[in-house]
C-alpha positions as CSV (number, residue, x, y, z in Angstrom):
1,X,-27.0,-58.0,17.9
2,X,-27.2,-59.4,21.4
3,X,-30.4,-61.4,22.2
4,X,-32.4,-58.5,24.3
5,X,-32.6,-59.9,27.5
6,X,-28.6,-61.8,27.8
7,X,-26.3,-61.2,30.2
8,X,-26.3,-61.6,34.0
9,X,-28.2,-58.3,34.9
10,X,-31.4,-59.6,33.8
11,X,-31.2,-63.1,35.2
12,X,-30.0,-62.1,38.5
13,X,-32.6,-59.3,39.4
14,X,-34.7,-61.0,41.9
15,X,-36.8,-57.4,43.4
16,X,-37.9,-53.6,42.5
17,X,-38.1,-51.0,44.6
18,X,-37.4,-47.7,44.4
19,X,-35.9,-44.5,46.3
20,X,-33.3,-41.4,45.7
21,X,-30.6,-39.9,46.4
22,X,-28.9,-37.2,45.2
23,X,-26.9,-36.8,41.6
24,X,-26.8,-34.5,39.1
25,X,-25.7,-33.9,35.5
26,X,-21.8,-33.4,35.3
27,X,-20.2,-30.4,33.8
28,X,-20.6,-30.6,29.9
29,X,-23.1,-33.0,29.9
30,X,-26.0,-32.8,27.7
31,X,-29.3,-35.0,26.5
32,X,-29.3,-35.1,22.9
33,X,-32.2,-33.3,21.1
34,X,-34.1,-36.0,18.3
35,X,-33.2,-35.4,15.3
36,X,-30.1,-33.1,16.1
37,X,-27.1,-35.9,16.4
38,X,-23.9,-34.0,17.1
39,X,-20.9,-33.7,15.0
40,X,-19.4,-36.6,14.6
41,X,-16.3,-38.1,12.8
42,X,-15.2,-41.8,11.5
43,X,-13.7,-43.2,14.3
44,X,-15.8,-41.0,17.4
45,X,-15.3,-43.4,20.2
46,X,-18.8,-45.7,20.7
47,X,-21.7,-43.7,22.5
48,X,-24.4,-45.4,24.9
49,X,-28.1,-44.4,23.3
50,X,-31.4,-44.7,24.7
51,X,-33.4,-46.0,21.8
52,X,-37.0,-45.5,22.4
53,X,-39.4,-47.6,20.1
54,X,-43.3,-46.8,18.4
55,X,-44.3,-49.8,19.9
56,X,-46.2,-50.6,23.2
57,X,-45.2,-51.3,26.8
58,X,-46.1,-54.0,28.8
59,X,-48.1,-51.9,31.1
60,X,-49.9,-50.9,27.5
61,X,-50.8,-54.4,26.8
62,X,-52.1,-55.4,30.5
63,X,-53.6,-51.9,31.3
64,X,-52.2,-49.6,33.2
65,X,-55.0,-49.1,36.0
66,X,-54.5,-53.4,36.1
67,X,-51.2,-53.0,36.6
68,X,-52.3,-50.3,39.2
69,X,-54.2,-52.5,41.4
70,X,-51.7,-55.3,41.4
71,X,-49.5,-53.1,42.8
72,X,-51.9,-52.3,45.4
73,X,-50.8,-54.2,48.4
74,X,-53.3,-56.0,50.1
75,X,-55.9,-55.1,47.3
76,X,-56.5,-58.1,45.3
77,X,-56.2,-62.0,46.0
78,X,-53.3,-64.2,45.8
79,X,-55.0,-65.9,42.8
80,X,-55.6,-62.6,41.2
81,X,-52.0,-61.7,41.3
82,X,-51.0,-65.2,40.3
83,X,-53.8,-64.3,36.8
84,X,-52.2,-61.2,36.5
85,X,-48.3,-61.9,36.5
86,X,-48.6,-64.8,33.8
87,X,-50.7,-62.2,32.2
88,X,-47.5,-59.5,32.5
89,X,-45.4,-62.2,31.4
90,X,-47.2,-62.4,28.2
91,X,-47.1,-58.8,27.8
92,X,-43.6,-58.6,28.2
93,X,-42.6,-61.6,25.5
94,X,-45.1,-59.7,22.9
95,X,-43.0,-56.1,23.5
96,X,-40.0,-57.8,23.5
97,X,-41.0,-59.7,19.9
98,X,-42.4,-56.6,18.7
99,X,-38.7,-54.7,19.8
100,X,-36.6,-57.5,18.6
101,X,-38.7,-57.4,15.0
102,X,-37.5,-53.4,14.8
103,X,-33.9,-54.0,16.1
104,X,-33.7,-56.9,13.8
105,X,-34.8,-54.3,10.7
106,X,-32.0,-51.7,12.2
107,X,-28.9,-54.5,12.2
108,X,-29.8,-55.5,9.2
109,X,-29.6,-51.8,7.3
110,X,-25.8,-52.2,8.5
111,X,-26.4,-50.0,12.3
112,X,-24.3,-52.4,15.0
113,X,-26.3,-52.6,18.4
114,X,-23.8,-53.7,20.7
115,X,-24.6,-54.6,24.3
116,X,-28.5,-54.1,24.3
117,X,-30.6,-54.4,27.0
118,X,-34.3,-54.2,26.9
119,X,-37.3,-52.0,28.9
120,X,-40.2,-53.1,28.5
121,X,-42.6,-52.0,31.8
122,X,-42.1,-48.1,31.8
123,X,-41.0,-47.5,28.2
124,X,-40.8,-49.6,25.3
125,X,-36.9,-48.7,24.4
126,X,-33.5,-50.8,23.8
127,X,-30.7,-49.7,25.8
128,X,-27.5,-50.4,23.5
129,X,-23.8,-49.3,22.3
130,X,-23.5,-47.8,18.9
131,X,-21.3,-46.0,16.4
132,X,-21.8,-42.1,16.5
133,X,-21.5,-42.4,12.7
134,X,-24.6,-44.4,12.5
135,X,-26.7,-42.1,14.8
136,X,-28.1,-40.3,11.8
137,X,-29.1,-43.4,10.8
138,X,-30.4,-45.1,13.7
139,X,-32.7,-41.8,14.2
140,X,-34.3,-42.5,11.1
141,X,-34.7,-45.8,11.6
142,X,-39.0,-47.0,10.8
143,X,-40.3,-47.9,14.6
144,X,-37.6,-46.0,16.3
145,X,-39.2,-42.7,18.3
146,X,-36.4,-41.0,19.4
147,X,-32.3,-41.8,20.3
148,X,-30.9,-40.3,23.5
149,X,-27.2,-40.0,24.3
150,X,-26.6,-41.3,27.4
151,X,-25.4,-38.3,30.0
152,X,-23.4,-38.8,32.7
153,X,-24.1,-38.1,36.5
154,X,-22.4,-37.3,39.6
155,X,-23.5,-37.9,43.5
156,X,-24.4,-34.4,45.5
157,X,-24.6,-34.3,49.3
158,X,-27.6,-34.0,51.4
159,X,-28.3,-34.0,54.9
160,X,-31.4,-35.0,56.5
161,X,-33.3,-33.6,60.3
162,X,-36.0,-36.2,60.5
163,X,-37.7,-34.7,63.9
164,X,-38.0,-31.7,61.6
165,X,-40.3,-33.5,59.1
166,X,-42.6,-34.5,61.2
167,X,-42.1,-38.5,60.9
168,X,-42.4,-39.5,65.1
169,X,-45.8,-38.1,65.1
170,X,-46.6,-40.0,62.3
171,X,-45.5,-43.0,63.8
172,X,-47.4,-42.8,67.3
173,X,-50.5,-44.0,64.5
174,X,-51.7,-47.5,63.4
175,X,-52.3,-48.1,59.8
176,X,-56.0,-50.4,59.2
177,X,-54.8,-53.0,60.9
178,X,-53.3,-52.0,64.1
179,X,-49.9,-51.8,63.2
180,X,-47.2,-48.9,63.9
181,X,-47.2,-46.8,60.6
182,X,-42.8,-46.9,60.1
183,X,-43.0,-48.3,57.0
184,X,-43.6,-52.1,57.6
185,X,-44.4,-54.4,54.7
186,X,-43.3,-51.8,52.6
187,X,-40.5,-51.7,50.2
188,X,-38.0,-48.4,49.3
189,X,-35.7,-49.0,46.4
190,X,-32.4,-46.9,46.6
191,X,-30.9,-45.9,43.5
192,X,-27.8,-44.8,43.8
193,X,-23.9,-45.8,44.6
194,X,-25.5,-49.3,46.6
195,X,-26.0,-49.9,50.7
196,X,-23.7,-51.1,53.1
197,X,-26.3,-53.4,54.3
198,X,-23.7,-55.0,56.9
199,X,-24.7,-51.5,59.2
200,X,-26.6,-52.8,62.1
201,X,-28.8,-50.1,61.9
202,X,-29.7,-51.1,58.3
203,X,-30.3,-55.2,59.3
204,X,-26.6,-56.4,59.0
205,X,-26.9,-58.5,55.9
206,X,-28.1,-58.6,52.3
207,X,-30.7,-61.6,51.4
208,X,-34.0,-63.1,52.5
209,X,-34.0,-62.5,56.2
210,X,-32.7,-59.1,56.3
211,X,-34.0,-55.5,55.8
212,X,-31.6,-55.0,52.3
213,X,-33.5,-58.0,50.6
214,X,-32.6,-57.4,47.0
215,X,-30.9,-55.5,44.7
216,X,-28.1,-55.6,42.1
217,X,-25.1,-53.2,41.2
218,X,-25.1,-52.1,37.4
219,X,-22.2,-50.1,37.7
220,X,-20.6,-53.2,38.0
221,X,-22.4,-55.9,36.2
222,X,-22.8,-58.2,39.3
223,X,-25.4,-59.5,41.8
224,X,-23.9,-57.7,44.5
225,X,-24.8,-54.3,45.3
226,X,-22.4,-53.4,48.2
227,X,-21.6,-49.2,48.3
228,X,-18.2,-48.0,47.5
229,X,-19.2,-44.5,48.1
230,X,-20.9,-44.7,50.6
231,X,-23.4,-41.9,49.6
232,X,-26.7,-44.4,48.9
233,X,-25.8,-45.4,52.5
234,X,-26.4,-42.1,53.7
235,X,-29.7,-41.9,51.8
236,X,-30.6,-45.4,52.9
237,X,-30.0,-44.3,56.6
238,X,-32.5,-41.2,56.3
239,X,-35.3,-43.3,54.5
240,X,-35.2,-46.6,56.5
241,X,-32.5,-46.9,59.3
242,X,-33.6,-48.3,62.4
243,X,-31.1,-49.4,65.1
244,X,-29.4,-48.4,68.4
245,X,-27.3,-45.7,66.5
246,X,-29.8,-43.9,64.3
247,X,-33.6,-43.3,63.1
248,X,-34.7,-43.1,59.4
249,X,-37.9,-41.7,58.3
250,X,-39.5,-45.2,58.2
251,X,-37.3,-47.7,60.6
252,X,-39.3,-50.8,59.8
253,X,-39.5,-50.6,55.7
254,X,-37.4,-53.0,53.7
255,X,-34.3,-51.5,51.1
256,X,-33.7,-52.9,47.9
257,X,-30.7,-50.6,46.5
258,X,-30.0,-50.7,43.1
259,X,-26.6,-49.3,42.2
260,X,-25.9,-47.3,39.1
261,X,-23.2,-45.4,40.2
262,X,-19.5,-46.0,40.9
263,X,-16.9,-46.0,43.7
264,X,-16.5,-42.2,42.7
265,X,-19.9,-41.4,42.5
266,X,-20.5,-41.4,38.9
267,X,-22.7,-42.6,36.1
268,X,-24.8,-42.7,33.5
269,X,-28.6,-42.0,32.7
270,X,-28.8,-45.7,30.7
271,X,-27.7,-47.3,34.1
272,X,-30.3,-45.1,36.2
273,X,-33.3,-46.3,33.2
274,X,-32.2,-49.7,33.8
275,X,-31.9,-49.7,37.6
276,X,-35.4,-47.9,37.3
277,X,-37.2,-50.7,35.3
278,X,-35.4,-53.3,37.3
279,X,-37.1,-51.7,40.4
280,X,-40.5,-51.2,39.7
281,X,-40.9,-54.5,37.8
282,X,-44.1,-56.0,39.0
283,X,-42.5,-59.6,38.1
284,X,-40.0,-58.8,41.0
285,X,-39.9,-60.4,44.1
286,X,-39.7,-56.7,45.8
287,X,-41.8,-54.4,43.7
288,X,-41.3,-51.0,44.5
289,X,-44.1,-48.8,47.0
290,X,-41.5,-46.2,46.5
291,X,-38.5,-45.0,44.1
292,X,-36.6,-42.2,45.7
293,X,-34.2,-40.8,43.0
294,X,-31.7,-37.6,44.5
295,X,-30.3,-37.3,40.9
296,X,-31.1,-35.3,38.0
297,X,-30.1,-34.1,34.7
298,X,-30.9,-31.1,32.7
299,X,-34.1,-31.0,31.6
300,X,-38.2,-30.3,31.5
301,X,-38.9,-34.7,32.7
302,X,-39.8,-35.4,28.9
303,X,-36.0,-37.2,28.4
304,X,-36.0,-41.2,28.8
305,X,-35.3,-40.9,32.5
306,X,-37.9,-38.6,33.1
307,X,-40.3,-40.3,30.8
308,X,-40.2,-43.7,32.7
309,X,-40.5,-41.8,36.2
310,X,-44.1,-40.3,34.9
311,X,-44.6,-44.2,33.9
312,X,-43.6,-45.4,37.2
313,X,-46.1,-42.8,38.7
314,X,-48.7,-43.5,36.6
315,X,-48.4,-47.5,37.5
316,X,-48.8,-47.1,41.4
317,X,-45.4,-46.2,42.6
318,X,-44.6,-42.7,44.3
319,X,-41.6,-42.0,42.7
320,X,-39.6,-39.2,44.5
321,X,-36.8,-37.1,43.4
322,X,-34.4,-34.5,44.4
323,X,-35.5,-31.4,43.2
324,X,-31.5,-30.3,42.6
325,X,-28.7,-27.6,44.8
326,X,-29.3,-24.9,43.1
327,X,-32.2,-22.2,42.3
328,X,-34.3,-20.9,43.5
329,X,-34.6,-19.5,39.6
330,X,-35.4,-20.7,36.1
331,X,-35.0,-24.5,35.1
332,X,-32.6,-24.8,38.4
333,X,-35.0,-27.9,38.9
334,X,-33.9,-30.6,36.2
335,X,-35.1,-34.2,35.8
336,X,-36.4,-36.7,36.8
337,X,-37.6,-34.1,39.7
338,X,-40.2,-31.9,36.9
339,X,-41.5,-35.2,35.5
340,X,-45.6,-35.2,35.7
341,X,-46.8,-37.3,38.7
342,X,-42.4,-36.9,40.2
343,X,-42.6,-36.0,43.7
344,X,-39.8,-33.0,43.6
345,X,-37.7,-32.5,47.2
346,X,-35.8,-29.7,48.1
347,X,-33.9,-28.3,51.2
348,X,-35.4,-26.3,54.0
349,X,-34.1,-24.2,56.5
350,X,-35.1,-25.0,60.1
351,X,-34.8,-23.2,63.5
352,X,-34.8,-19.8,61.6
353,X,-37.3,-17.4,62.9
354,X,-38.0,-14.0,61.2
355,X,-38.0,-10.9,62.9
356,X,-40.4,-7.8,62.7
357,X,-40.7,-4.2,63.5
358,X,-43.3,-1.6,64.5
359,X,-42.2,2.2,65.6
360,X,-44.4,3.3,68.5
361,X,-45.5,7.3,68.0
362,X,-44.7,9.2,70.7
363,X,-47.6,11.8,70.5
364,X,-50.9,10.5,73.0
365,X,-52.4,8.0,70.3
366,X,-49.7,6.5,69.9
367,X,-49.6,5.3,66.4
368,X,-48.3,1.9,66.0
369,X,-45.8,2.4,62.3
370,X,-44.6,-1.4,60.9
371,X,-41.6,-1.3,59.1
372,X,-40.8,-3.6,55.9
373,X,-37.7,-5.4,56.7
374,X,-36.0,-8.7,56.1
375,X,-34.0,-10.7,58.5
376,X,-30.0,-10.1,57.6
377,X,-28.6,-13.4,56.6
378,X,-26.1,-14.1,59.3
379,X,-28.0,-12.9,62.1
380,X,-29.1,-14.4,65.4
381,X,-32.9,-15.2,65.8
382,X,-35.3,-13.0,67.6
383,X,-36.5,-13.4,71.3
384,X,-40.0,-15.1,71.3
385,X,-41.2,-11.9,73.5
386,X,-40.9,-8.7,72.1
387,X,-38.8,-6.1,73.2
388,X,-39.1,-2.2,73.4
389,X,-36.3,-0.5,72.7
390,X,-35.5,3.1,71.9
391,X,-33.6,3.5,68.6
392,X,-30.2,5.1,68.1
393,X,-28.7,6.5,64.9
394,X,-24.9,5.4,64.8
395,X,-24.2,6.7,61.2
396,X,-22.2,3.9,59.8
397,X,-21.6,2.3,62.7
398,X,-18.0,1.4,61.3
399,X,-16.1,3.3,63.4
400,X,-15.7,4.1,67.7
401,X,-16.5,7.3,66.5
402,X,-19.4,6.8,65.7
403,X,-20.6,5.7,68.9
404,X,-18.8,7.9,70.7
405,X,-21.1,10.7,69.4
406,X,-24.4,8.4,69.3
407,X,-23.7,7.9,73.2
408,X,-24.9,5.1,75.5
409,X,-26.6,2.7,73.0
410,X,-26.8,-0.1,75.8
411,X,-30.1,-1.8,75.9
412,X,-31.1,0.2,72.3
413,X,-31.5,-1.1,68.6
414,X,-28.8,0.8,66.9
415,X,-29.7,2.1,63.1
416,X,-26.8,2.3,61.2
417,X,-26.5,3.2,57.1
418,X,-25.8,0.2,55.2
419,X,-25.9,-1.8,52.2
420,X,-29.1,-3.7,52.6
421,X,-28.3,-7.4,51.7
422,X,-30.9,-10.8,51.4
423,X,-28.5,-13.4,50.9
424,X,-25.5,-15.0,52.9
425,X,-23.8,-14.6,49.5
426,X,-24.0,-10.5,49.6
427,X,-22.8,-10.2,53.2
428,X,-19.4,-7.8,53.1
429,X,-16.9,-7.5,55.5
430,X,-18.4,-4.2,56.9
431,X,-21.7,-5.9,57.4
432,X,-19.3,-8.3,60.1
433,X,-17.6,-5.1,61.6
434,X,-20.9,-3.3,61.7
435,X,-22.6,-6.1,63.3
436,X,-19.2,-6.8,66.0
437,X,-19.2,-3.0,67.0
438,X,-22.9,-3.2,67.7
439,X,-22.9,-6.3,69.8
440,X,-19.7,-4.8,72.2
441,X,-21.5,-1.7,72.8
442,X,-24.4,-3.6,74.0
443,X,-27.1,-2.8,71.2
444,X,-30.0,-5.8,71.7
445,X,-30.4,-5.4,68.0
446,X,-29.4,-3.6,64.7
447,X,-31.1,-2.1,61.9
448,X,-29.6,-1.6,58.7
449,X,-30.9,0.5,56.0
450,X,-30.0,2.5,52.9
451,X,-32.0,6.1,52.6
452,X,-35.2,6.4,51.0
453,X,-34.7,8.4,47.5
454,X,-37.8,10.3,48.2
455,X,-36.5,11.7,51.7
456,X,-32.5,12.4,50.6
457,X,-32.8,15.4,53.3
458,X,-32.3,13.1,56.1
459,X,-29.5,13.7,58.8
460,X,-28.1,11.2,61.2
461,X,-28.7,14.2,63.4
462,X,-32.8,13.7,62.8
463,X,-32.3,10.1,62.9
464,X,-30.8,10.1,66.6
465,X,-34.4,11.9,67.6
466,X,-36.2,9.0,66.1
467,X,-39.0,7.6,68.7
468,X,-38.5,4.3,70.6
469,X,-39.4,1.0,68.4
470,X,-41.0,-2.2,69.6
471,X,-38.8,-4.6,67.6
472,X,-38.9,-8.3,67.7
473,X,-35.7,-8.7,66.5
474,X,-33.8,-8.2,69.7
475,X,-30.5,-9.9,69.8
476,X,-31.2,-10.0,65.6
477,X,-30.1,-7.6,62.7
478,X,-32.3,-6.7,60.3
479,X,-32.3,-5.4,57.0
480,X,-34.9,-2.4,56.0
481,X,-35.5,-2.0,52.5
482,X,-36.4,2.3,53.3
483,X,-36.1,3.9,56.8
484,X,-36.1,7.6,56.8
């Protein structure tokens, strides 16, 4: 076996910081459950494992609410932190002694560990290249905890409306000590496919000096961690861009990107542990305040990736990460995003208002009737006044015919018979035509409904008489779930 800590990737990380973008587990790919290795026959190509350890971390040996307060910026003296890194450096030779005595024991039963690479800070586990036929083996191993298949990922877009989120009222404030909160003397760690940092608007250079200070590209095994995707720029941009062309969240913060995924936007989860220990190591010159992840893999946050997130959390760091596309339904959100103590971020909808509607009795009290609608997916939003308008019932409102008989429905909200739909993805071509007809005729609004089952009686003849309606949802359509 390889000494633990060989190879360029460990001399040549310099910082750790941490911050997300947005991946998720390919088609097909799966964590492996402990103790359940798949099938696997003599000759199975070589499999990447995650092989997790019974023995301590270095945040174990130190403490982790020590390791919490040198984190702390500002908290503790420069002669404390000096005490406490040769104090972590300690730590870190007795996990890797304690590791190396169990990988020794497994190499020695006749399991190869080819190409291993050591955490020691969030979880005690060797990172390393073995035969599928030895899995079994390796499993059952004394001091090993569990074995984890490396999975594979792939990049997802995401787009980002910073005014939305509130961030320029934030930074009209000063933090303690006077200065403009945008994320000064703080450090973001990108992990993802790397940073353009020769953008003007993220510093124009990589290195002391510069706003991209650190970093290293294990997709490629090299010191360099320029994007050739070009996604991690794009998340780089929304957490920290500050320039004549655009405005991140925090403009003043300093990058460190960590690359774990290629040119086409792919990877795998050992990379994304590594590039996550690398980040948040407290040795580095550029700890991480903050590790924004927009990846994920199936999964509850108890896998290896999800596992060293909660550690992360647990140290100090806010670790945030992309909640996923899909849902909103069971397990939609994978990992790391449902780790304990994982900020989880998901899309929302702005500039949509939501419309609602009262009937107004006609008889001298005037009873005011509110109607349970929703907003129809595709429609325009609502006025911010109300608007009183009489309703007119246009049958299906699919046809000229039909508003040839309805009449002059300028100025009216025109009730039509309809499928009532909640999402973009149940709109039908009639909805469209229903929705065109209504908007040449000159109908402010529409309401679509399907008949109650406890009035079937009702006519579109009875409908027609139907009193006026304060709705505001003028210039909207909306959706009733009963109108009778």
């Amino acid at each position: 076996m390889q000494p633990l800590f060989s190879g360029p990737r460990r001399g040549l990380l310099l910082g750790s910081t941490l911050v997300s973008a947005s991946l998720v587990l390919s088609s097909g790919a799966a964590v492996a459950a402990p103790g359940t290795p798949p099938d696997t026959a003599p000759g199975d190509a070589p499999v990447r494992v995650v092989i997790e350890l019974d023995t301590p971390t270095a945040a174990d040996v130190v403490g982790q609410e020590e390791l919490a307060a040198a984190r702390a910026a500002g908290s503790v003296s420069a002669s404390a932190r000096s005490a406490f890194a040769a104090d972590y450096r300690a730590a870190v030779e007795e996990v890797t002694d304690a590791q190396e005595t169990v990988t020794t024991r497994i190499e020695r039963a006749g399991v190869e560990l080819e190409d291993a690479e050591a955490v020691t800070g969030l979880l005690s586990a060797v990172v390393a290249t073995v035969d599928p036929a030895d899995l079994a083996a390796l499993r059952s191993a004394p001091g090993v905890a569990r074995v984890t298949e490396a999975a594979a990922v792939r990049i997802l877009g995401d787009e980002a409306n910073i005014p939305a989120t509130g961030a320029p009222h934030v930074w009209e404030r000063d933090d303690a000590d006077g200065v403009p909160v945008k994320g000064e003397g703080r450090t973001v760690a990108i992990i993802d496919t790397g940073i353009d940092y020769t953008l003007a608007d993220l510093g124009g250079g990589f290195g002391p000096g510069h706003r991209v200070v650190d970093g290293y590209d294990f997709a490629n095994d090299d010191a360099d961690p320029m994007d050739d995707h070009m996604h991690g720029t794009h998340v780089a941009g929304i957490v920290g861009a500050g320039g004549d062309n655009l405005t991140g969240m925090a403009p003043d913060v300093t990058l460190t990107p960590w690359k774990a995924l290629d040119y086409r936007g792919s990877g795998t989860t050992d990379d994304l542990l590594l590039a996550l220990e690398a980040a948040t190591d407290p040795l580095g010159e550029h700890p991480a305040d903050v590790v924004n992840m927009s990846l994920g893999t199936p999964g509850d946050g108890t896998d290896p990736l999800g596992r060293a997130s909660t550690a992360a959390a647990r140290q100090g760091v806010v670790v945030v990460a992309a909640a996923g596309n899909s849902g909103p339904y069971g397990q939609s959100i994978g990992s790391p995003a449902a780790a304990e103590g994982v900020i989880a971020v998901g899309a929302q909808v702005t500039g949509v208002s939501d419309p609602t509607l009262t009937l107004l009795g006609t008889g001298p009290r005037g009873t005011r009737r509110p109607l349970d609608v929703t907003r129809f997916p595709m429609s325009a939003n609502p006025p911010a006044k109300g608007v009183t308008a009489r309703l007119v019932d246009v049958g299906d409102g699919l046809e000229e015919e039909d508003y040839e008989q309805a009449g002059d429905v300028r100025g009216a909200i025109v009730v039509m018979q309809s499928l009532t739909v909640g999402t973009l993805g149940e709109v039908l071509g009639p909805h469209l035509l229903q929705a065109q007809l209504a908007e040449e005729h000159g109908a402010v609004a529409a309401l679509l409904y399907s008949p109650s089952p406890t009035d079937p009686g009702a006519t579109a003849a009875s409908a027609r008489r139907a009193p006026p309606a304060c709705c505001r949802a003028a210039g909207s359509t909306c959706a009733a779930r009963a109108w009778s």
